[in-house]
C-alpha positions as CSV (number, residue, x, y, z in Angstrom):
1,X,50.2,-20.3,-16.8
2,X,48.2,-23.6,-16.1
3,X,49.0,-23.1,-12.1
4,X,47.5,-19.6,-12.4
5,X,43.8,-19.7,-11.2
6,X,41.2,-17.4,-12.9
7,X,43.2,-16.2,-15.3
8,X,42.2,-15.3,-18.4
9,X,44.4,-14.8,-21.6
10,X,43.5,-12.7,-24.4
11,X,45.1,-13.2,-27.8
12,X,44.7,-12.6,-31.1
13,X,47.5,-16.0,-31.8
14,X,46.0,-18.7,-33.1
15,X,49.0,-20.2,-31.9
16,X,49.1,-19.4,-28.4
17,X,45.0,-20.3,-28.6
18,X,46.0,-23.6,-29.3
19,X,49.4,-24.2,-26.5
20,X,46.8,-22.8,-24.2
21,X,43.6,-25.0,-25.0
22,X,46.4,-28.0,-25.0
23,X,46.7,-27.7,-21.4
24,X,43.2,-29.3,-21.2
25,X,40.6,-28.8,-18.2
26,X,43.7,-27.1,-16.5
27,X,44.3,-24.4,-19.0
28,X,43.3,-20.6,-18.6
29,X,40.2,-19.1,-20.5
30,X,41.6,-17.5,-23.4
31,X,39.5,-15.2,-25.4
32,X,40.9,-15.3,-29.2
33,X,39.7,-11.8,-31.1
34,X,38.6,-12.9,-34.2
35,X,39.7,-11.2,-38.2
36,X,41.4,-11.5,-40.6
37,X,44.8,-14.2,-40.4
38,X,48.3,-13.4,-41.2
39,X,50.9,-15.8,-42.5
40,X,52.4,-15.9,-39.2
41,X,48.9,-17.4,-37.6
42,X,47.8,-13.9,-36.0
43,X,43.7,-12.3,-36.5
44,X,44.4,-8.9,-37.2
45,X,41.8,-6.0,-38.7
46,X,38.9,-4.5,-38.1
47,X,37.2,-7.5,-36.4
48,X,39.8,-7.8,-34.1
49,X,40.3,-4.2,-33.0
50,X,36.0,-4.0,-32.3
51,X,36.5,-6.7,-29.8
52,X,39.6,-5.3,-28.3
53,X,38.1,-1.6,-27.7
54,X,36.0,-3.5,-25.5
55,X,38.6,-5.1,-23.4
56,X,40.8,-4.1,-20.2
57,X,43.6,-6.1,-20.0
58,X,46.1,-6.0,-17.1
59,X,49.1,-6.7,-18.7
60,X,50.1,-6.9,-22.3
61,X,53.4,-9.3,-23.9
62,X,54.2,-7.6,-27.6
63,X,56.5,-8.8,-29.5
64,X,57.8,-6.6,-32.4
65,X,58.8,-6.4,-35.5
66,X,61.0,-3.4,-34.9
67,X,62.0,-0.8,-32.3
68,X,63.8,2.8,-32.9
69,X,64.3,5.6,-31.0
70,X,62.6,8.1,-33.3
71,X,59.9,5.9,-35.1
72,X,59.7,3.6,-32.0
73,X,58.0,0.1,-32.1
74,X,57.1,-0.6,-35.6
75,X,55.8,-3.7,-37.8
76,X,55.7,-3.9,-41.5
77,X,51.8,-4.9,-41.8
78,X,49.2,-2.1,-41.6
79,X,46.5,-4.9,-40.2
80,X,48.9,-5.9,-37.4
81,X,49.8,-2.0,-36.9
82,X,46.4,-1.3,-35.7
83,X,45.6,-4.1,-34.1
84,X,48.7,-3.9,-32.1
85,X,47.6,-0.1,-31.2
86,X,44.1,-1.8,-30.0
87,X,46.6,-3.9,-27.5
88,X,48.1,-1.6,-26.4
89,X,45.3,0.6,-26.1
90,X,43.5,-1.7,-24.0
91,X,46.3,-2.4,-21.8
92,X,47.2,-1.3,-18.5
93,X,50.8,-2.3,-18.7
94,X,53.1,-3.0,-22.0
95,X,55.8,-5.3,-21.4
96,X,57.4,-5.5,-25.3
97,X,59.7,-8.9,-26.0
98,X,62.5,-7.8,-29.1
99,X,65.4,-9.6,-29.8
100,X,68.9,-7.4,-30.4
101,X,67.6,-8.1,-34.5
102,X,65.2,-5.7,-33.9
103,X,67.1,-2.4,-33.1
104,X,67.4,-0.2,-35.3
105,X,64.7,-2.0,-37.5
106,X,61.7,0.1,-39.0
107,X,58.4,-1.5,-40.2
108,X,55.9,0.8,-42.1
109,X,53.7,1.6,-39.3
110,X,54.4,2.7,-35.8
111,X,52.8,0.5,-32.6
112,X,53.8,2.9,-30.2
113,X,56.4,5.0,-29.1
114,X,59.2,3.4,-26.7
115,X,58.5,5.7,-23.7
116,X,54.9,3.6,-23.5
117,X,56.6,0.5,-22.6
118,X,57.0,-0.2,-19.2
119,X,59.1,-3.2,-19.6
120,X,61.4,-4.3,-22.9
121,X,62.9,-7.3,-22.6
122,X,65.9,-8.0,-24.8
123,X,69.0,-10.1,-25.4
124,X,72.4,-9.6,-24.7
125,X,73.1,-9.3,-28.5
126,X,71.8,-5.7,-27.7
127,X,74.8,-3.3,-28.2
128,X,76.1,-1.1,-25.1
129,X,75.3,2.0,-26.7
130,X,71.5,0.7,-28.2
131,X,71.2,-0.6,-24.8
132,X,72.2,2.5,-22.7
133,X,70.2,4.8,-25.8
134,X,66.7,2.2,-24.5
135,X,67.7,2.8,-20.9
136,X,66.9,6.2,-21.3
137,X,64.0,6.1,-22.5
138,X,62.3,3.0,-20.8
139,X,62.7,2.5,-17.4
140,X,62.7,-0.9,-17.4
141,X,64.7,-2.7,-19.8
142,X,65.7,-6.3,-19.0
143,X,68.4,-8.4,-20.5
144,X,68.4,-12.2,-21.3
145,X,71.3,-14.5,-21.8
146,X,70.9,-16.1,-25.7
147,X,70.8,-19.6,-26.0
148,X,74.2,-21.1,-27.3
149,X,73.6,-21.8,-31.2
């Protein structure tokens, strides 16, 4: 991302703020969102969806905590749910990262459906039949080789 001129990331990771900012006088602008933070080091709530609404964002990386063909891309934390909708909201494209783990898995609150993503990318720990079942329903669905354990 560092050989990327003018380009701007928009997160709501404290995480990725900080691999970002690491990169020195070479790193992208990032714009962090601000609210309340998760155990897993994201700002999710109210604070953070006011400062999305105002956002356009090209592009949008999600990862997931789960994704089903009926209840579609789900996460177990109401904060993150809505958040997550103010992403996607503000996005112009979804590209959704989820493991083979998280088929079939379904957190509390729906995201999105799995029609609005325009790119998953899985693993090929994804079953034939979960994979062909996401197929139909996204067009683009990409499959990456695990790493040996």
């Amino acid at each position: 991302l560092h050989d990327i001129p003018g380009l701007t990331v928009v997160t709501n990771s404290i995480r990725i703020a900080d691999v970002l900012h690491a990169g020195g006088s070479s790193a992208p602008n990032v714009v962090l969102t601000g609210g309340v933070r998760t155990p897993s080091e994201a700002l999710v709530g109210p604070v953070a969806v006011a400062s999305l609404e105002l956002l356009h964002l090209d592009v949008l990386f999600l990862g997931v905590h789960g994704m089903d063909p009926r209840a579609g891309f789900t996460t177990p934390n109401l904060l993150e749910a809505d958040t997550d909708r103010a992403l996607v909201a503000a996005s112009r494209r979804l590209v959704v990262l989820a493991d083979h783990t998280k088929w079939g898995t379904i957190g509390i609150s729906t995201i999105a459906p799995l029609d609005r993503a325009d790119v998953v990318i899985t693993d090929n720990g994804l079953p034939a039949e979960a994979l062909e079942s996401l197929r139909e329903i996204v067009d683009d669905v990409r499959v990456a080789a695990r790493r040996p354990s």
